[in-house]
C-alpha positions in Angstrom: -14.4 -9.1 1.4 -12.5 -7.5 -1.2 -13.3 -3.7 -1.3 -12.6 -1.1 -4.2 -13.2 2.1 -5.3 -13.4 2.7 -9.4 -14.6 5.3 -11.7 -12.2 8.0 -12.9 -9.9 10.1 -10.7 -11.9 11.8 -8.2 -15.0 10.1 -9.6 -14.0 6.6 -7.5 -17.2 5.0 -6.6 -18.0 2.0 -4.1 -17.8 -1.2 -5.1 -16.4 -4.7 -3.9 -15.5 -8.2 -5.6 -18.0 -10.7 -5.4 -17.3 -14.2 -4.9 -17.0 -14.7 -8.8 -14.4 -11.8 -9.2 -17.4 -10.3 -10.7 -17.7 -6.2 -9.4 -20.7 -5.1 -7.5 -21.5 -1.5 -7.0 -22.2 -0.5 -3.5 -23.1 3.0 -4.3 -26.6 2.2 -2.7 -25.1 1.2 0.5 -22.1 3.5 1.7 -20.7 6.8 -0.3 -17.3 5.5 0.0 -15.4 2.7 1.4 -14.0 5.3 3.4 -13.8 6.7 7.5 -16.8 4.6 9.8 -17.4 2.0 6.4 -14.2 0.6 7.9 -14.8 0.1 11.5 -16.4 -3.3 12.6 -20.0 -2.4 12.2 -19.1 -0.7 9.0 -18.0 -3.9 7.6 -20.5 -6.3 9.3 -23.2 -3.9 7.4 -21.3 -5.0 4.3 -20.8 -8.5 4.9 -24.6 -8.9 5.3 -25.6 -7.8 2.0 -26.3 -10.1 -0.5 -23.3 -9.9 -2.8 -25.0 -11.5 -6.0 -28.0 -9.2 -5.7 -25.8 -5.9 -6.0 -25.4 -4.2 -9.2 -22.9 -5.5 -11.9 -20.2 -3.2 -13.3 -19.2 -3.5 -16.6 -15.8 -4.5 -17.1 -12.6 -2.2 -18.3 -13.6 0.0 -15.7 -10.5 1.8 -13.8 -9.4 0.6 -9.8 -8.6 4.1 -8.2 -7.1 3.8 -4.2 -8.4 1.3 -2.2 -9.4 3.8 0.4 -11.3 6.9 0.2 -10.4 9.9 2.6 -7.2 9.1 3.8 -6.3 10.7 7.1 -2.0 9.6 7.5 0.0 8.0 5.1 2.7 6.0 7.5 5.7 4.4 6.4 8.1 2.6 8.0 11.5 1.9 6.7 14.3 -1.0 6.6 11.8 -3.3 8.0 13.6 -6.4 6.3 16.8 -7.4 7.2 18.0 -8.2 4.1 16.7 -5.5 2.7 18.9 -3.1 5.2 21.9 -5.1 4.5 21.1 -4.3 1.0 21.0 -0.5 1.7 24.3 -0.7 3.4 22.4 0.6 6.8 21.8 -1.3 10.4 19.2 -3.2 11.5 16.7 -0.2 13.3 15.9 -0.9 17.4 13.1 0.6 16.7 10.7 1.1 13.7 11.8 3.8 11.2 8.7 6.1 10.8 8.2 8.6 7.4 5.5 10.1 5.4 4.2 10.0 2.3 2.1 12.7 1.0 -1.8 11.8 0.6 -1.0 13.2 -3.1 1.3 10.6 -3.6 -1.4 8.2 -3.6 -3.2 6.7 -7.2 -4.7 3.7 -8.3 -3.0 0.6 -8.5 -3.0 0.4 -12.3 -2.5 4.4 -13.0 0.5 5.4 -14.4 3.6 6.9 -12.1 5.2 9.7 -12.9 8.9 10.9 -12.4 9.5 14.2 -11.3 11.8 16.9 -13.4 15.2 16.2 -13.5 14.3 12.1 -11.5 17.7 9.9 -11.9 17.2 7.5 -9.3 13.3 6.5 -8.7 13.1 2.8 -7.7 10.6 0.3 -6.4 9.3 -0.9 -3.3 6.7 -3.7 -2.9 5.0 -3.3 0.0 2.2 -4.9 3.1 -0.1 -2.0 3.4 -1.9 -1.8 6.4 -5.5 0.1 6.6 -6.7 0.9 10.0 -10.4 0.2 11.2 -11.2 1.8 14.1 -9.2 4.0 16.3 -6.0 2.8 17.7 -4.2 4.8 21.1 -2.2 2.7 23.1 -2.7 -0.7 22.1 -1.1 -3.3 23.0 0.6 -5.8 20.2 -2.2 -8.5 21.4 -5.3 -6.0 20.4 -3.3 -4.0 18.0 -5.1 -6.2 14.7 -8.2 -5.6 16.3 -8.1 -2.3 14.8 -7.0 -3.2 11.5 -9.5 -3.1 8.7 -8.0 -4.9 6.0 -4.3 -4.7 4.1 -3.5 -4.1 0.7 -0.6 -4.0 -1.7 1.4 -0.6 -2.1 4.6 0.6 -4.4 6.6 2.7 -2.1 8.1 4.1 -4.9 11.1 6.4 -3.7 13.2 8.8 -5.5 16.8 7.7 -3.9 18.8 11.2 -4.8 15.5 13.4 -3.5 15.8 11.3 -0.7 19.4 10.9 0.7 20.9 13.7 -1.2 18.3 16.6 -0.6 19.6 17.7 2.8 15.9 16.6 5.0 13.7 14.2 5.7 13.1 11.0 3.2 10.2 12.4 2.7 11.2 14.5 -0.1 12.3 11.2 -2.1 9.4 9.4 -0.7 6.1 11.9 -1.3 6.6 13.0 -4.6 3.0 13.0 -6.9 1.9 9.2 -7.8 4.5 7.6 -5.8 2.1 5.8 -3.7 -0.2 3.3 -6.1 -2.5 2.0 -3.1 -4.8 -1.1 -4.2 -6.6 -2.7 -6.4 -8.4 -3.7 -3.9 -9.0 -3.6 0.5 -8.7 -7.2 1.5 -10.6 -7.2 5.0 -8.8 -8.7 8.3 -11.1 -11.7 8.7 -9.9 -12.8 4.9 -6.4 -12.9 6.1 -5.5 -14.7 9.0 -2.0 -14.0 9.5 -0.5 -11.3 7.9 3.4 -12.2 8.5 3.1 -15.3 5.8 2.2 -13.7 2.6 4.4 -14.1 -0.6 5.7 -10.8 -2.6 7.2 -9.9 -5.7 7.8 -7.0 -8.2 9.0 -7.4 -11.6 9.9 -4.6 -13.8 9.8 -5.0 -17.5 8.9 -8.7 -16.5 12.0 -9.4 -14.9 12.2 -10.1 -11.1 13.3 -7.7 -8.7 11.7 -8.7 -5.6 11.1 -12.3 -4.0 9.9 -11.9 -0.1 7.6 -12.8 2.6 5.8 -10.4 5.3 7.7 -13.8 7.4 11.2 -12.1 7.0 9.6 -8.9 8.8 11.6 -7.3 11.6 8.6 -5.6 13.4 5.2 -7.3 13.0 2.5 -5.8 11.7 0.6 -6.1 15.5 4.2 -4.2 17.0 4.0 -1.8 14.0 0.6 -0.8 14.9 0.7 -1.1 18.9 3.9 1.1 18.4 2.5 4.0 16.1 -0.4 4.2 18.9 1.9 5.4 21.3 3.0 8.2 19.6 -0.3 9.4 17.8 -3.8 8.7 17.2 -4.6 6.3 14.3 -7.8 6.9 12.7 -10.1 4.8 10.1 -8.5 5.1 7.0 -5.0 6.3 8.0 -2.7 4.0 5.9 0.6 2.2 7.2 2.8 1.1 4.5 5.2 -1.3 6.6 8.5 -2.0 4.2 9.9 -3.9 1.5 11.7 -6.8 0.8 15.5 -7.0 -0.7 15.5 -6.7 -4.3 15.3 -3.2 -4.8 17.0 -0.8 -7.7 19.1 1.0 -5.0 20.7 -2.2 -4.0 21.2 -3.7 -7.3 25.4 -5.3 -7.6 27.6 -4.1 -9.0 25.6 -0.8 -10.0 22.5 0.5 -8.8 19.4 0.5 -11.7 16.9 2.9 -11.3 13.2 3.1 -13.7 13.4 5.0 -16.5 10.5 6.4 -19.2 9.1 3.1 -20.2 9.5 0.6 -17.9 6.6 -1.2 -16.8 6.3 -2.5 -12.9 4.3 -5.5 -12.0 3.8 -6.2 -8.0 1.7 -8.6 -6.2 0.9 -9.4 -2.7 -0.5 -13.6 -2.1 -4.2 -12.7 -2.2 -4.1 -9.2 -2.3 -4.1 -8.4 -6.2 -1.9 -7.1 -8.5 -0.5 -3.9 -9.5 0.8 -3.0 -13.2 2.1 1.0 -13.4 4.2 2.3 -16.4 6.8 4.8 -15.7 6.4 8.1 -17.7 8.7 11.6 -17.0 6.4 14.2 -15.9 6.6 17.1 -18.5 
């Protein structure tokens, strides 16, 4: 199934993609696609409804964040190779674990918006990974098991708030709309193995970013088992789980940062497509 949530900010109302592409409301059904909606039994309820029969939206309407109610927003970091040679920085041992802010997160359509005084704010195609059901101590052969469904997320990153600000990358990483999350939640039995999808991200329709989930150095399955040994993951915690090479910071001979203007387009094989402009926040 392909799950959303549209309306207008803080409106967001059920809904999933029928078979057509045509948009269903589920309003009747579930108040959000949000917390036990995305357990097993959440979704089996969904599966068996008649798709067709659901009530049509009209079109134009606005895709806000895949997931309603989101507990954690995990990231991990230099989970490509070639992305960390990029970067200038080693391959991890283990996988490199930030936050983003929960207010970072917008639809995958809505504008994003550089913070006062912003230089360096790049892009950052990424595998997001919703959870299902709870998750402690799992081992990388359950570890999908309590996956819901993935998604397509911009980790977008301001690189001087990040590696300049004296802290955590958090402060480049979890600054308002830098996490567009969507369109849509593409559930687990829909995609059978999530280490061979194709990515990209162009900005102002020129690529940036070519890559597959292939070329990841932790698995989705290791990513997950490994999070549930240090915490509790809950339905609707999110796990954003790295990007590709490509990426402004590691642009030759300069870097090349967004500016006012510039448009990004990102897309995930069979996980939809994002399209943000850039704006300076006033």
């Amino acid at each position: 199934m392909k799950l959303v949530r549209y309306g207008e900010p803080g409106q967001e109302r059920p809904g999933l993609i029928d078979a057509s592409g045509t948009l269903r409301d589920l309003s009747a059904h579930v108040s959000d696609i949000a917390g036990e909606v995305l357990g097993d039994d959440g979704l089996a309820r969904l599966r068996a409804l008649d798709a067709e029969g659901l009530p049509p939206v009209p079109g134009g309407v606005r895709f806000g964040p895949c997931v309603g109610g989101i507990g954690k927003f995990l990231c991990i970091g230099l989970n490509y190779s070639d992305h960390a040679a990029e970067s200038g920085l080693p391959i991890p041992e283990h996988p490199i674990l930030f936050y983003k802010a929960n207010s970072s997160v917008v639809g995958a359509c809505d504008d994003v918006v550089m913070p006062r005084g912003s230089t360096h704010t790049d892009w950052e195609v990424e595998l997001g990974v919703v959870i299902g059901k709870p998750a402690k101590y799992v081992s990388e052969a359950d570890a999908l098991d309590h996956v819901a469904g993935y998604c397509v997320i911009n980790d977008v990153s301001e690189r001087h708030f990040q590696m300049n600000l004296s802290g955590q990358w958090t402060k480049g990483k979890g600054c308002d709309t830098f996490g567009p999350t969507g369109p849509w939640l593409v559930t687990r039995d829909e995609v059978p193995d999530p280490q061979a999808l194709a990515m990209r991200l162009d900005v102002n329709g020129k690529r940036m970013q070519t890559g597959n989930t292939a070329t990841m150095i932790f698995t989705v399955a290791q990513i997950v088992s490994h999070l549930s040994e240090l915490m509790t993951l809950h339905p609707g915690d999110v796990v954003s789980t790295g990007t590709p090479p490509g990426v402004g910071l590691g642009m030759k001979p300069e870097p090349v940062y967004l500016k006012p203007g510039d448009v990004m387009e990102l897309e995930i094989e069979g996980l939809g497509v994002q399209r943000q402009n850039v704006r300076m926040d006033a």
